[in-house]
N, CA, C and O of each residue as an XYZ file, in Angstrom:
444
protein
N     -33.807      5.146     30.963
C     -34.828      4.213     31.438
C     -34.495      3.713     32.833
O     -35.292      3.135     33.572
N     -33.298      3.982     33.095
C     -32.984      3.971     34.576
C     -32.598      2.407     35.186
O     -32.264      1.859     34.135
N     -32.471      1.541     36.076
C     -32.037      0.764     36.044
C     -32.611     -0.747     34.983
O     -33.718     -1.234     35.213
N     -31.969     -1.158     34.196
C     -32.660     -2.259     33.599
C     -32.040     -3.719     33.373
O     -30.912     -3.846     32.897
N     -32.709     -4.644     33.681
C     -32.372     -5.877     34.333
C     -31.680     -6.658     32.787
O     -30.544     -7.112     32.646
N     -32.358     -6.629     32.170
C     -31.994     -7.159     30.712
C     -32.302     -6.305     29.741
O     -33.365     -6.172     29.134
N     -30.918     -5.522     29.599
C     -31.132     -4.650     28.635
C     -31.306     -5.101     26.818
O     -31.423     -4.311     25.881
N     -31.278     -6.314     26.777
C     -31.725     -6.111     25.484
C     -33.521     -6.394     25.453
O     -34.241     -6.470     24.457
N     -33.744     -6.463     26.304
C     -35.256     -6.872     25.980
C     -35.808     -5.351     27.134
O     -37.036     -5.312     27.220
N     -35.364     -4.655     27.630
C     -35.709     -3.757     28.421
C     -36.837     -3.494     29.433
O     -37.611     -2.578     29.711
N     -36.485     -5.054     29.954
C     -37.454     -5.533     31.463
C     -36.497     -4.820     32.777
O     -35.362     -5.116     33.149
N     -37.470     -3.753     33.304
C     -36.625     -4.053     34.688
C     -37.258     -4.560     35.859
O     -38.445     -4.836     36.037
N     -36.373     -4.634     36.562
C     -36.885     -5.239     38.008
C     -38.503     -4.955     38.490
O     -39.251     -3.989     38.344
N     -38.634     -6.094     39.044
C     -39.939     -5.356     39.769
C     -40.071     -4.458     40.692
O     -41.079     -3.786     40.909
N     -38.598     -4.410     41.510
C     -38.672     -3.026     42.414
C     -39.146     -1.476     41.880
O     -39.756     -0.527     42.373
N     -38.482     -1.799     40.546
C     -38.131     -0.423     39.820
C     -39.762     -0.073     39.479
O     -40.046      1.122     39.552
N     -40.824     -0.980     39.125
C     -41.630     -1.257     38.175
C     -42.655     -0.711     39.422
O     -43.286      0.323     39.203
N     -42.803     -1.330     40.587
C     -43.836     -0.945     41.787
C     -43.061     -0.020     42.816
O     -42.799     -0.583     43.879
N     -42.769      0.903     42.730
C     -42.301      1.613     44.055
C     -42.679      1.411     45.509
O     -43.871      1.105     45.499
N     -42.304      1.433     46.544
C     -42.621      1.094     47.749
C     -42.053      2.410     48.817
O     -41.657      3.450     48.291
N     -42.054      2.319     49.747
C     -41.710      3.078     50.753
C     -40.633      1.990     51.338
O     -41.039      0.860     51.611
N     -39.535      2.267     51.490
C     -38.557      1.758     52.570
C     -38.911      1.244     53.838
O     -39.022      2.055     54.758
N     -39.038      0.470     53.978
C     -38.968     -0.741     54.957
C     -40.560     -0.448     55.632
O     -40.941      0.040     56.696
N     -41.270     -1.027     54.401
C     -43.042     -0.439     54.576
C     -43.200     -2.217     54.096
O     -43.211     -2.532     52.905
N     -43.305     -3.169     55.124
C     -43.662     -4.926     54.720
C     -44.776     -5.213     54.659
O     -45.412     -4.712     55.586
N     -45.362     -5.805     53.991
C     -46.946     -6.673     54.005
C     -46.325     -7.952     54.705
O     -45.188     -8.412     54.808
N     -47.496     -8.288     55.106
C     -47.677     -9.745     55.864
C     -48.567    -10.553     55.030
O     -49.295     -9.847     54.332
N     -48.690    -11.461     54.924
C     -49.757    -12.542     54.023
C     -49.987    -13.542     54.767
O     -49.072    -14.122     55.352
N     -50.757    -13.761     54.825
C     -51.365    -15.654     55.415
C     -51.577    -16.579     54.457
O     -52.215    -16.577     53.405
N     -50.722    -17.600     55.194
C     -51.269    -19.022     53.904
C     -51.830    -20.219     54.477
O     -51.019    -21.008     54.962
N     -52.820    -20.458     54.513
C     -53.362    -21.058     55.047
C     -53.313    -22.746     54.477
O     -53.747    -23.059     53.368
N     -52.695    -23.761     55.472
C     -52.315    -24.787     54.933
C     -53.349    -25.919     55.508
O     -53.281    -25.927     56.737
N     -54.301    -26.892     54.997
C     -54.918    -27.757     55.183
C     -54.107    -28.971     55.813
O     -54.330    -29.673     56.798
N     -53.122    -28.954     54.911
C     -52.338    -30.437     54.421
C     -51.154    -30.428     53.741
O     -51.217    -30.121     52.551
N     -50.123    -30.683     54.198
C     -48.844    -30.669     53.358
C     -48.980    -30.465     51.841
O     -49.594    -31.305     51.183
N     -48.472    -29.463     51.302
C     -47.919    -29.759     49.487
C     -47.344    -31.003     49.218
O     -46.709    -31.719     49.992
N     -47.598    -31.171     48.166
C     -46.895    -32.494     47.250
C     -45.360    -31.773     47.213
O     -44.481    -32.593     47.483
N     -45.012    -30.820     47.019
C     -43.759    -30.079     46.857
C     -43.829    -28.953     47.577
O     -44.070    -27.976     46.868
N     -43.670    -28.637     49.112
C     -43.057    -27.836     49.272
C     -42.208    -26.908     49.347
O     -42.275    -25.735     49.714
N     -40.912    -27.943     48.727
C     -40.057    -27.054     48.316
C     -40.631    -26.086     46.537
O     -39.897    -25.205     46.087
N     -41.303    -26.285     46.167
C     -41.648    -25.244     44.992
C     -43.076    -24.140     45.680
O     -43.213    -22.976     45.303
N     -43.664    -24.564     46.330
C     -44.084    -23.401     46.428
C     -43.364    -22.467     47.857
O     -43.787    -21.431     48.369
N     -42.336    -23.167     48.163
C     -41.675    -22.084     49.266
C     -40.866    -21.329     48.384
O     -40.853    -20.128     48.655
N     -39.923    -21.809     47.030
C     -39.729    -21.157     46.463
C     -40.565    -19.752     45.680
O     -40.063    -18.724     45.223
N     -41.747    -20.104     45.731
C     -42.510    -18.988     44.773
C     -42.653    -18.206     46.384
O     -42.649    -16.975     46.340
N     -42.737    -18.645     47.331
C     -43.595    -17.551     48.893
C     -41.769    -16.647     48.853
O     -41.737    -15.417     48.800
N     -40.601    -17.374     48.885
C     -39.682    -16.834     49.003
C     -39.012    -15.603     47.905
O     -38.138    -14.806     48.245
N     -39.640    -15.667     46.539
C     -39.366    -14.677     45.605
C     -39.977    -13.492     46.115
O     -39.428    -12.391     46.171
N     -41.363    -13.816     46.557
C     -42.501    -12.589     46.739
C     -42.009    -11.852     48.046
O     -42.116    -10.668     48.364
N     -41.476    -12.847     48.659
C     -41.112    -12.038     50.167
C     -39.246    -11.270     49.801
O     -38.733    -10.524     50.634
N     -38.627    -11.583     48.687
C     -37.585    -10.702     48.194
C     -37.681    -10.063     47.650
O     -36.854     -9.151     47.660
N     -38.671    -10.051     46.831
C     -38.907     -8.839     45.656
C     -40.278     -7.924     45.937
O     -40.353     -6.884     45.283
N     -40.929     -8.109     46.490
C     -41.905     -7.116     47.104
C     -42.051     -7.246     48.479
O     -43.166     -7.472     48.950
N     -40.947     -7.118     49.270
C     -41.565     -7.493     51.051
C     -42.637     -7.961     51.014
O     -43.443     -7.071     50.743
N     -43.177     -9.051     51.162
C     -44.135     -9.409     51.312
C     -43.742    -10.760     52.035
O     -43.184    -11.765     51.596
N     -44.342    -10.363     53.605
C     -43.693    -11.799     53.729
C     -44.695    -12.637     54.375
O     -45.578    -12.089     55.033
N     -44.657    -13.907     54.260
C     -45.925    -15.048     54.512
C     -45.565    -15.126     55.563
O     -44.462    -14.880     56.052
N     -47.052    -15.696     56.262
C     -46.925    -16.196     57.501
C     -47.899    -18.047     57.312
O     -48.930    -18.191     56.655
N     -47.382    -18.859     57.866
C     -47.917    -19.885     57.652
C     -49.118    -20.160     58.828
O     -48.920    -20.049     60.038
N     -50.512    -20.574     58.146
C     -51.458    -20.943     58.935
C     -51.666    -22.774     59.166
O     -52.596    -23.244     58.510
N     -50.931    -23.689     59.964
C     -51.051    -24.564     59.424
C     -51.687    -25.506     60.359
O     -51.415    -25.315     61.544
N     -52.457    -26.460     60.084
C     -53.403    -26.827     60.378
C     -53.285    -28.404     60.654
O     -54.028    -29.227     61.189
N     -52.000    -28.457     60.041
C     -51.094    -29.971     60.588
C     -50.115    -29.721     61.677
O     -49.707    -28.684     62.199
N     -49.829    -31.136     61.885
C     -48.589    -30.898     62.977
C     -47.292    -30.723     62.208
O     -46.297    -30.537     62.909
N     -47.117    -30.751     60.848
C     -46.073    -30.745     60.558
C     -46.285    -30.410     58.630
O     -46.511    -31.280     57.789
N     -46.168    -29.339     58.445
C     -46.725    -28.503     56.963
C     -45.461    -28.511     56.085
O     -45.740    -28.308     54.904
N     -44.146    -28.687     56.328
C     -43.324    -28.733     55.485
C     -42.654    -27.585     55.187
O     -41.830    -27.649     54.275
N     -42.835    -26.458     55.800
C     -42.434    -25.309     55.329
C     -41.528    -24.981     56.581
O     -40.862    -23.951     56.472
N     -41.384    -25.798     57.915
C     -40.775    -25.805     58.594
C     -39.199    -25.292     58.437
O     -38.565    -24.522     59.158
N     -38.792    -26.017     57.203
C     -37.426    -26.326     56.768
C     -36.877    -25.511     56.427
O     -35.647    -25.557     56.441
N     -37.682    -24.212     55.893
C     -37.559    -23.127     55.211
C     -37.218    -22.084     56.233
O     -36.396    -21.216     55.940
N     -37.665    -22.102     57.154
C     -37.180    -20.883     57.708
C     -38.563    -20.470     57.988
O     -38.589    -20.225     59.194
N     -39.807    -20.258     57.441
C     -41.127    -19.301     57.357
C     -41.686    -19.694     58.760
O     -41.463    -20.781     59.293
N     -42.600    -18.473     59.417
C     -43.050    -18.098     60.437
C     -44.410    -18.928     60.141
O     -45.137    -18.900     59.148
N     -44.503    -19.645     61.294
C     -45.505    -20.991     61.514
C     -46.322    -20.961     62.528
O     -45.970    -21.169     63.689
N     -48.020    -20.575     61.986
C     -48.453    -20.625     62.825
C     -49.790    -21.487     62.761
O     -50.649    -21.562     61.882
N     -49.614    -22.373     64.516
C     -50.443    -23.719     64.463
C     -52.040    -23.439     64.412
O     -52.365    -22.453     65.075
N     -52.986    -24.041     63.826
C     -54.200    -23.752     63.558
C     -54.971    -24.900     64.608
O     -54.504    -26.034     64.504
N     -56.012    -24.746     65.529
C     -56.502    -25.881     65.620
C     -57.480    -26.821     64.349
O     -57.616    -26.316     63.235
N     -58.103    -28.188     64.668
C     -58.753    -28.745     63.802
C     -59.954    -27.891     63.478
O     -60.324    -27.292     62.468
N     -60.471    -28.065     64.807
C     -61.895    -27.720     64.790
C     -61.814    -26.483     64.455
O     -62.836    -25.810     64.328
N     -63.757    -26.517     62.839
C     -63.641    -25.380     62.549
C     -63.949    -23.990     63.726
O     -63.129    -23.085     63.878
N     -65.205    -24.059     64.431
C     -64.748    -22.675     65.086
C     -63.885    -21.760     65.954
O     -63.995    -20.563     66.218
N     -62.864    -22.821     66.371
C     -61.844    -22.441     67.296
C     -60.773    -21.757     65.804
O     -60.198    -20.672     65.714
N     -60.846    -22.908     64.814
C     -59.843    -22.125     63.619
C     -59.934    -20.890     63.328
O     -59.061    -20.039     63.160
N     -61.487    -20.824     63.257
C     -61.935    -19.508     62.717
C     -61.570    -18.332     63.494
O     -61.134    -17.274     63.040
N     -61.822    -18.661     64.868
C     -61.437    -17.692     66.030
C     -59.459    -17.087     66.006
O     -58.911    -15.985     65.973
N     -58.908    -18.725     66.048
C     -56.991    -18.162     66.121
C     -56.784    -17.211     64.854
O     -56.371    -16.052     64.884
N     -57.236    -18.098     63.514
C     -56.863    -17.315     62.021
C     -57.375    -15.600     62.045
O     -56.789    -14.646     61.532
N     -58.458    -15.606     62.701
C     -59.111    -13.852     63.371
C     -57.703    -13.290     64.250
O     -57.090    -12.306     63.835
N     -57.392    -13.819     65.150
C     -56.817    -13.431     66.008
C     -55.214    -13.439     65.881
O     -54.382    -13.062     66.707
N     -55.061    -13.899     64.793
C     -53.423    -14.082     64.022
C     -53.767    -12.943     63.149
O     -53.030    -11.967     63.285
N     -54.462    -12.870     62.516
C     -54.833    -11.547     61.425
C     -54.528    -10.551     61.896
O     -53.636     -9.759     61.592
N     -55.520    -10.539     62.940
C     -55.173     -9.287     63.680
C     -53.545     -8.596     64.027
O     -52.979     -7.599     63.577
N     -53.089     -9.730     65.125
C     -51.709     -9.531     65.429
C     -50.578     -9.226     64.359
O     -49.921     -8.185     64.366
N     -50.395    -10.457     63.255
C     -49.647     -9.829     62.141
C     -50.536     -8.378     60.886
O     -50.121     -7.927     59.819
N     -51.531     -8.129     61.495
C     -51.684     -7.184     60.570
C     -51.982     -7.845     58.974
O     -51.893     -7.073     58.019
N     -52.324     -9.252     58.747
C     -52.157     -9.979     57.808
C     -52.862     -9.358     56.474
O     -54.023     -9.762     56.536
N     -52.708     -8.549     55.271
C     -53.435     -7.895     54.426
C     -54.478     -9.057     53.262
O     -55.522     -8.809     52.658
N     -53.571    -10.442     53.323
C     -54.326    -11.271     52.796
C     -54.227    -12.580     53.357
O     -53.389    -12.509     54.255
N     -54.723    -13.862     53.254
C     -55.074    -15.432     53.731
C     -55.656    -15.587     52.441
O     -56.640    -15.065     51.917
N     -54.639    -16.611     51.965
C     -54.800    -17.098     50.660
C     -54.658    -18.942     51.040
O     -53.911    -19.429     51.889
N     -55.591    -19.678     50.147
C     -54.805    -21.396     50.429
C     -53.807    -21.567     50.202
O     -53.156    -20.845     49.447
N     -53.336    -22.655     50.830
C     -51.783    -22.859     50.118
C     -51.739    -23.201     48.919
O     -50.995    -22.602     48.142
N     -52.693    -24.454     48.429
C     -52.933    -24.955     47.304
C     -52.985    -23.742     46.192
O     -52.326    -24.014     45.188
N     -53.496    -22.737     46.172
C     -53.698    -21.142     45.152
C     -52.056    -20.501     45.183
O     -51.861    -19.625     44.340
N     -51.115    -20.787     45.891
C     -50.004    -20.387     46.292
C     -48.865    -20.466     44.854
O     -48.021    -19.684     44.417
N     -49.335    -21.774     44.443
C     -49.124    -22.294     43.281
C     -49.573    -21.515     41.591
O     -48.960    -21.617     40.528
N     -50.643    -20.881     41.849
C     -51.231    -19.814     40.669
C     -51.203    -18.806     40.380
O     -51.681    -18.300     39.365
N     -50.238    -17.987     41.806
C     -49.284    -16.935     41.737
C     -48.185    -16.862     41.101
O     -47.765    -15.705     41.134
N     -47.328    -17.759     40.372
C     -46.252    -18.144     39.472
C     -46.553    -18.769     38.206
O     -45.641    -19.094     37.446
């Protein structure tokens, strides 16, 4: 069965489970309104996904100060106003290649 994480229940890894191509990364957008009540838990859930499936977030944030700072994650400032937002979040997409822009608040319903 090839590598298995807990062999008595015979779960393995998720690497094993989704194959990938070697050093083939997704980018994600998270688009932040307003600080989390807990940032530190959902940086924990952005930080599993970006170890166990490259997948790594990019922050859209829309405050001066989103909390995810602390973490280490790639931060990028949103203006207020909606059509200028609409225009950078286009134009960040673009540049990181972003495959999804999810809320932050939904960030939470991935775990």
């Amino acid at each position: 069965m090839g590598n298995v994480l807990f062999p008595k229940m015979d779960l393995l890894p998720s690497s094993a489970l989704w194959e990938r191509e070697a050093g083939n990364h997704t980018y994600i957008g998270i688009r932040i309104y307003e600080p989390p009540e807990s940032s530190y838990k959902v940086a924990r859930l952005l930080a599993a996904a970006a170890i166990e499936r490259s997948v790594f977030p990019i922050i859209l944030s829309r405050t001066d100060y989103c909390g995810f700072e602390q973490f280490g994650f790639r931060i990028e400032r949103i203006p207020d106003d909606e059509p200028a937002a609409r225009a950078a979040e286009e134009e960040i997409r673009k540049f990181w290649d972003l495959a999804i822009i999810i809320d932050g608040h939904e960030v939470g319903l991935l775990g």
